[in-house]
N, C-alpha and C positions, 0 to 999 in steps of 0.2 A: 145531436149525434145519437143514434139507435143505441140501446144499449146492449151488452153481449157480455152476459153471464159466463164465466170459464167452465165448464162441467168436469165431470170427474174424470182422469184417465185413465189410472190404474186402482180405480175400486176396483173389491174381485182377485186382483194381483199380489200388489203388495200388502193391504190389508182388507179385510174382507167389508165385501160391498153391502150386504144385512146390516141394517143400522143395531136391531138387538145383537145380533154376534158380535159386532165388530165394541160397542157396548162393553160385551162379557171379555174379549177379547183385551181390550182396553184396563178394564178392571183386574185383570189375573196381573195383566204387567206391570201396571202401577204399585200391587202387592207384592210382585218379588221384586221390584227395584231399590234402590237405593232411599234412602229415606230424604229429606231437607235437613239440612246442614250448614246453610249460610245463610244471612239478611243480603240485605240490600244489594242482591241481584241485577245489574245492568244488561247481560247477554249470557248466551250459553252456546253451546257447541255440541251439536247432535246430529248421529246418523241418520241416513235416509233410504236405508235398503228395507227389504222385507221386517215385516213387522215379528216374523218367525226366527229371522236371523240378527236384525238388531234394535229391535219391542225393547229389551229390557234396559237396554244402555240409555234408549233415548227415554225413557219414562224418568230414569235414576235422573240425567238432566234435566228434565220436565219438572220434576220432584221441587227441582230448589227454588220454582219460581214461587213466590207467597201468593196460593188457590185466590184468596181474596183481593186482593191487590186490581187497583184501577189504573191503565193505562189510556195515556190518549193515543198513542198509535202503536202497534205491533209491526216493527220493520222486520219482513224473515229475506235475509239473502239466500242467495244458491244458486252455484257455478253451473250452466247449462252444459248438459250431456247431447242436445240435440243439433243447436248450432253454435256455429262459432261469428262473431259477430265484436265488432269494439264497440268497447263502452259497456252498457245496463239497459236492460228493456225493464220500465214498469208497467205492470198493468193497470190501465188506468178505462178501460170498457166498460169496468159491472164487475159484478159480485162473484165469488167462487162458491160456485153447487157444490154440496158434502152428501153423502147420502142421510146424513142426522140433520140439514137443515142447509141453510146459507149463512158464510161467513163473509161478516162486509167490509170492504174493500173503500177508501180511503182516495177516490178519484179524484178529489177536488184537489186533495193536495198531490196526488203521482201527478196530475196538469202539471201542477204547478214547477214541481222537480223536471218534467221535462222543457216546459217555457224558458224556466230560467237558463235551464245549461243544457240544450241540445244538443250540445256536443260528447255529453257524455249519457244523457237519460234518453232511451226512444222508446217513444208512444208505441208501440209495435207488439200485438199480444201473440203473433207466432211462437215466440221463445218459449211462453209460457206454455201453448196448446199441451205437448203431451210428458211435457217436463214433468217426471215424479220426483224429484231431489225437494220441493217448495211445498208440495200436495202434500204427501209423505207426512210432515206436521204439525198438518192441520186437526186431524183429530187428535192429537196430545193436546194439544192447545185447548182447541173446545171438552176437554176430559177433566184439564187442570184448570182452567180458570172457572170462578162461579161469579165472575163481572161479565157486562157488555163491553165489545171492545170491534175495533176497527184494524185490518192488517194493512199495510204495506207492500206488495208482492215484486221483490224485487232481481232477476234472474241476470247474472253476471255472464256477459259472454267473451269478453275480455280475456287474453293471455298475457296481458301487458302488465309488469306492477306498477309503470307509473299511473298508468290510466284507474288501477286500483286506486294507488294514494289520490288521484283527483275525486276518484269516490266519496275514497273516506273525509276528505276535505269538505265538501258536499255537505255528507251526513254528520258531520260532527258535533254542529249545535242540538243536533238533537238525541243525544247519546247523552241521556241524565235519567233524574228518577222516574220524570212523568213518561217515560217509553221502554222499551225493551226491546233486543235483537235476538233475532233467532238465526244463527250461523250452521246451516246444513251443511256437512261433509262427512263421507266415509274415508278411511284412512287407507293402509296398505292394499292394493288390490291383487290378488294371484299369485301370492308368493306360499311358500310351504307353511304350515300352522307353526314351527318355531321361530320361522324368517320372519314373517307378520307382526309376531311379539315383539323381536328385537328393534323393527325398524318401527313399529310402533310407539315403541317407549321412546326412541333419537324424536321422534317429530313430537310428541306430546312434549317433552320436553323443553323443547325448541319453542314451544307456544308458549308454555308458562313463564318464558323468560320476556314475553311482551316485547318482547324486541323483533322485527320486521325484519332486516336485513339475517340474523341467524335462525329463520325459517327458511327464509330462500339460501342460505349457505346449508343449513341443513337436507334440504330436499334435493341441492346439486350433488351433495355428497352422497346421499342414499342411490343416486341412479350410480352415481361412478362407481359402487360397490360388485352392481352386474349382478345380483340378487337374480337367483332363477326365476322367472314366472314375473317379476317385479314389473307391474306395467306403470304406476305410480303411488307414492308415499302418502299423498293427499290427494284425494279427487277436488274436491272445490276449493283447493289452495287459493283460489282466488278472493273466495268470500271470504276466509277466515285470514289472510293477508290483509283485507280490506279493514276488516275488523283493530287488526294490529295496529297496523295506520291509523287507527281511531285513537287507540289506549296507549300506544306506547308512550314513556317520559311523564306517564301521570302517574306519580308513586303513591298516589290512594286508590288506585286500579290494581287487583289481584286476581288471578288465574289458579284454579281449581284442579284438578283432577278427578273426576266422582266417579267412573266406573267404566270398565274395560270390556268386553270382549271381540271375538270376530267368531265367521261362519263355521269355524271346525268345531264351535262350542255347541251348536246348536242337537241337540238331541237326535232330533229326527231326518235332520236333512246334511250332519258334518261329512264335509270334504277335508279332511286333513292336507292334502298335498295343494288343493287351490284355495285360498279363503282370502276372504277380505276383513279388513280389521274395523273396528267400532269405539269410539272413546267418546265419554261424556263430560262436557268439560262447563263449568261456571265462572265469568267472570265478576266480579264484585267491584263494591265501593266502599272503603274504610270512611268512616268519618273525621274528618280534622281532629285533632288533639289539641286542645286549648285549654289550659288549667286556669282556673278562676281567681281571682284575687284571694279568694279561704282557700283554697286548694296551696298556694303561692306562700301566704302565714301560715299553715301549716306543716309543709314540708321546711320551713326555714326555720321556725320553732324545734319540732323536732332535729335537725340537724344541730339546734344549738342546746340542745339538752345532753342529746347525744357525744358532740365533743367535750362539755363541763363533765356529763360523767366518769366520762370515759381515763381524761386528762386528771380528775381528782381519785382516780383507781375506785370510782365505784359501779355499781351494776350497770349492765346496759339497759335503759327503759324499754318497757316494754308499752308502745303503744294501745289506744283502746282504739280499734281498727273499723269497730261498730258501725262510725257515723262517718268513718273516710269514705269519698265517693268514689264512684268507680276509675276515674281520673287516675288518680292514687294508686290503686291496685293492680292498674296497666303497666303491662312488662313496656319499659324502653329504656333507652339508655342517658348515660346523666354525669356529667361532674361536680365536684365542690368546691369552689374557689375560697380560700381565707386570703386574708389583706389585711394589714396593720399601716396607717397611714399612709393609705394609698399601693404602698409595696406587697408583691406579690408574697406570701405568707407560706403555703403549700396549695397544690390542684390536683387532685387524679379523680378521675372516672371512668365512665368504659362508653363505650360509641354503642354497644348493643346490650342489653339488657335482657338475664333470664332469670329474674325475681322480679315482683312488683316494685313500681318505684319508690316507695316509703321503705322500704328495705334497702334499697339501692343506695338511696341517701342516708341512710345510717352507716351503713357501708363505709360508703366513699368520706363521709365526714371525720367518721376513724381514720381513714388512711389518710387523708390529707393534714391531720394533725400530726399524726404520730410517724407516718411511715413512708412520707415525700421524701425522699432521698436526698433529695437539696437541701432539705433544713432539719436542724435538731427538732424533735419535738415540742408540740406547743407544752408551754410550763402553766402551770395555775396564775401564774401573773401576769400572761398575756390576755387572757380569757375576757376581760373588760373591754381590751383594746383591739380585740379581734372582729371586722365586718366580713358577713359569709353571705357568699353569692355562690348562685345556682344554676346551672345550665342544662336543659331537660332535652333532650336531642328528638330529633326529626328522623327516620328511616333512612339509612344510607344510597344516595344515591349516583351510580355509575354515569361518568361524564369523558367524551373523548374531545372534547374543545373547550378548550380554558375560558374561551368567553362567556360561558355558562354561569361563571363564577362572579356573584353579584359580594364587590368588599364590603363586610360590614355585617351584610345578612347569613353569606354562607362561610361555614368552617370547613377545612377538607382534609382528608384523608387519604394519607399514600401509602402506598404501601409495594415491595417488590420483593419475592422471595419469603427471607426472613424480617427482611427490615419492614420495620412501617412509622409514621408519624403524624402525629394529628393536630393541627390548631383549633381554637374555637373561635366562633366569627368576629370575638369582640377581640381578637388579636390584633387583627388587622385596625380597628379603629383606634386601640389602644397606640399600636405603633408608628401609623400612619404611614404606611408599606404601600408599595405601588405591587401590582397583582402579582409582577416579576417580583419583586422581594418575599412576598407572603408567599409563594410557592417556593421559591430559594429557600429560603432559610428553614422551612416546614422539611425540605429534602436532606437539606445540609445538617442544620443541628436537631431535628428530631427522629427523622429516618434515616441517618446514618449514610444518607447519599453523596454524591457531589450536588454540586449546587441547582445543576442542570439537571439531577436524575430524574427528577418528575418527569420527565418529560418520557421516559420507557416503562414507566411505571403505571401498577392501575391507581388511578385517579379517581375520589368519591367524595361527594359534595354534601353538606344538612346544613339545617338550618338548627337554632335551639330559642327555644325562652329565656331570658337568662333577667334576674331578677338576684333583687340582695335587701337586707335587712336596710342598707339606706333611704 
């Protein structure tokens, strides 16, 4: 097959077609944007209008990706403004002309994405022809990166979310560290400069919550506002919905906020009354939390220093914090279990944590000697016969299907109103509860419910580590 290089559309346009200006042009925006601010970068969310009206937001997201960093492919989505069409056209012809050079394009495998699932990928490079939402950036891309690297060009013509979600389904093995997404959309378009902010901050919002369906509950509500001028809340809803569909329910995936504006801001060309809005958005990847076997005698140690001194009325120690690793000094949340053959002894902790956890655990090891409500304080003559176990919590996470809930591994959390109750997941194996009891009873005798209240209540699931001097 011939091959057929994409050329430029809107060099000239929307950023200038001089490879030196657009250069200097490139370089002024990079210096007023927002600086790098997170690791491990998975995608980002940046506008794609004039470089004059939103240059500076989408540098500030440019910003987070690490300059150095080696990708094997650069996937950039972006919802076509020219046709409308089901499914995803990739380009898969040849290379994309820049006016600084060519950037190379990844044919063998967009084949391959269209062979597989023709149903949703077409070979078809019209979509692309004078589409600026995917062009647009390309030079931040070759500005920020100082690797070789291959993109993806993938333009969404889709109004469907399910055909989204089959997208993201697609693309999902490949959403890790060896790649990156580039998620183009402009946000509000043609509402008043105050209207824009507010409906701007409802949809960023609604992203950060990585949850798919209250973006689209969000954006139905933004039209039913009747917002003057409001022609829509997201332009390429589509791409960054797709996106959604990728990350949601992964609670090592977090969503960013990095930098705001729209076209009323821009100095020399602001329309106060019509403008479109701009947000720069990062998504990341935490890395698992695994505390080491010394991490494990550490923290158990100190807890058992902590309750002898405490229970003998002398100082609280003060640990040498020097050589704790960073494990240790990570904010989460944590219980402390004591046990005196076998019998539960005292337990309290907290599900979220806002000190380091070697602090948390001196904490909670005081309170569950002295100040568990169920039991008198421990006495100097227990202290021998006291086993302490530890339970280090996982990030809370929001579940609306109880089948979610694996017994054994996950602890839950309910909560309604004022009331709230928590188990830890070694409840359940402790007691040998079928999943209707382990929700009962967590409703009934800790959250103050009827037996049945979980059931109206918000529901949240973790897991923990849990380890004991045994």
């Amino acid at each position: 097959m011939e091959k057929i290089d994409r050329k430029p559309a809107v060099a000239g346009q929307f950023y200038p077609a001089n490879p030196v200006q657009l250069q200097e042009e490139l370089t002024k925006l990079f210096a007023e944007a927002k600086p790098a601010k997170y690791q491990n970068v998975r995608a980002i969310i940046c506008p794609h209008a004039g470089y004059v009206f939103s240059g500076k937001v989408a540098a500030s997201a440019f910003n987070q990706i690490e300059d150095n960093a080696k990708y094997k492919r650069i996937f950039i989505l972006a919802s076509s403004h020219q046709e409308h069409f089901e499914g995803a056209s990739v380009y898969c012809d040849g290379d994309f002309l820049m006016p600084y050079g060519t950037v190379r394009v990844d044919t063998e495998f967009g084949h391959q994405l269209v062979n597989r699932f023709p149903k949703i990928f077409k070979d078809n490079n019209s979509p692309h022809r004078w589409e600026h939402s995917l062009e647009v950036q390309l030079p931040f891309l070759h500005f920020r990166l100082k690797t070789d690297y291959c993109i993806v060009p993938i333009i969404l013509g889709t109004t469907n979310p399910a055909i989204c979600k089959e997208i993201a389904e697609v693309l999902l093995p490949y959403f890790g560290p060896e790649n990156i997404f580039i998620i183009s959309s402009d946000f509000s378009h043609y509402p008043n400069y105050e209207d824009a902010q507010n409906v701007d901050n409802l949809t960023k919002n609604a992203i950060l919550t990585n949850d798919p369906e209250i973006l689209l509950t969000t954006l139905r509500e933004n039209a039913k506002k009747h917002i003057p001028h409001l022609d829509t809340s997201l332009c390429g809803w589509t791409s960054v919905l797709t996106l959604l569909y990728m990350t949601s329910g992964k609670n090592l995936i977090k969503y960013h906020a990095i930098d705001y504006s729209n076209s009323g801001d821009s100095v020399h060309y602001g329309d106060l009354e019509r403008v479109v809005g701009y947000w720069g958005l990062a998504i990341t990847e935490e890395k698992e939390f695994k505390l080491t076997d010394s991490d494990k005698k550490t923290l158990l140690n100190l807890a058992r220093v902590t309750i002898e001194k405490k229970v003998c009325h002398e100082k609280n120690p003060i640990p040498d914090t020097s050589k704790f690793s960073s494990n240790l000094k990570t904010n989460c949340g944590a219980f402390v279990s004591l046990h005196i053959g076998g019998k539960l002894r005292g337990c309290i902790g907290r599900l979220v944590g806002d000190i380091p956890l070697f602090e948390l655990i001196q904490e909670m090891a005081v309170s569950s000697a002295i100040h568990d409500p169920r039991f008198n304080p421990v006495s100097p003559a227990e202290l021998a016969s006291i086993d302490i176990e530890l339970s280090v919590l996982s990030p809370l996470q929001k579940i609306t299907d109880t089948s979610q809930i694996e017994l054994g591994k996950h602890g839950i959390y309910i909560i309604k109103g004022r009331n709230s109750g928590v188990f830890l997941p070694q409840v359940a194996t402790e007691t040998g509860w079928t999943l209707e009891e382990f929700l009962g009873h967590c409703a009934r005798d800790k959250a103050g419910l009827d037996w049945e209240g979980w059931k109206t209540a918000d529901l949240f699931i973790f897991t923990a580590t849990v380890f004991s001097e045994k």
